[in-house]
N, C-alpha and C positions, 0 to 999 in steps of 0.2 A: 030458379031464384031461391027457394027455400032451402038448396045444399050448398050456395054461398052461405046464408045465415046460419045453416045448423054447422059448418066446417069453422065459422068464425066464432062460434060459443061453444066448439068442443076444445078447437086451439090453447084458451087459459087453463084448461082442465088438466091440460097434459103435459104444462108448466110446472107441475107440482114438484119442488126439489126442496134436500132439506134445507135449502138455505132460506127460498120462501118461507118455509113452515116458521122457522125461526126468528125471520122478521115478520110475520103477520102475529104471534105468539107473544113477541116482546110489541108490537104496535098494539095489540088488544088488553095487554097487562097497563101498559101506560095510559092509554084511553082511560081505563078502570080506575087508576090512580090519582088521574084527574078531576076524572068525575068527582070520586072522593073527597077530594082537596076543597074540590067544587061547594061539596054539599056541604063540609065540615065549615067554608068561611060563610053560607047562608046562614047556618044553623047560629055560629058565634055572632053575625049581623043580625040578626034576630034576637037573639037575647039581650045584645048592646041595645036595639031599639026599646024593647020594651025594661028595659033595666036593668034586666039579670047577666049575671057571669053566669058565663058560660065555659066549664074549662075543657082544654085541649084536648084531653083525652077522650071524656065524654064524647064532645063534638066531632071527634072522628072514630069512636064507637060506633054512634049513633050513622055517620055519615057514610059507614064502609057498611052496614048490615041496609040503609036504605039506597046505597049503590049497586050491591051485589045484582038484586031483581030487576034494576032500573037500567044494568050494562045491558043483561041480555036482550033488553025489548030493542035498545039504542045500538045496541055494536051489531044486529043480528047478520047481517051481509059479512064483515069480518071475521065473527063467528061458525059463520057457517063455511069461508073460506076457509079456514082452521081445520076442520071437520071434514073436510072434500080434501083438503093436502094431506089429513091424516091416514083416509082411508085410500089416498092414491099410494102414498107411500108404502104403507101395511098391505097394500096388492104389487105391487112389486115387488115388494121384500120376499113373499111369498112364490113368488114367479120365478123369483134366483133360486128358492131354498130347493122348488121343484124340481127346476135345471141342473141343480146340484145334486139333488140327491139320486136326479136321473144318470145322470153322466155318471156317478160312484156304484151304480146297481148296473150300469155298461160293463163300467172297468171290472165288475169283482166277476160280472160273467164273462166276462172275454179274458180275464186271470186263470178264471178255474176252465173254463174250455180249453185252453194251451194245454195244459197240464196232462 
């Protein structure tokens, strides 16, 4: 039973393509952006309550430096999907560069052996 589950949690692993990379990439920037949005209409809801202006920029100053620490606690599963397609990606990329540079160190010996 445990190599159904572990063949079923290696399976997403070995999804990694750049296309995921690039929508989990733009899904975790938009998360961010929200959050942001998020915290900047607290921040001006709060100042309207207690009577102060609050301006826009300020409030998404304020709102994009208390997002930044707050994505990573909250986004962490997407993040670290990010981070797992990055390094599947960067290992294969690697595995080509090998295979190539294997098969060019073939060719250049079986060039010069002819000879």
């Amino acid at each position: 039973m445990s190599n159904s589950s572990s063949s079923s949690q290696a399976s997403p692993q070995r999804q990694h393509t750049k296309g995921t990379l690039v929508r989990d990439i733009i899904l975790f920037t938009v998360a961010r952006l929200l959050l942001a949005a998020l915290i900047a209409g607290v921040i001006i809801g709060a100042g309207m309550l207690v009577g102060v202006q609050v301006y826009l920029l300020v409030a998404l100053l304020f709102a994009v430096l208390i997002a930044m620490p707050l994505s990573f606690v909250l986004f962490k599963p997407l993040r670290q999907r990010i981070n797992a397609g990055i390094a599947a990606l960067d290992s294969q990329r690697r595995q080509q560069r090998a295979d190539l540079e294997a098969r060019l160190r073939g060719a250049q010996q079986g060039d010069t052996g002819g000879e």
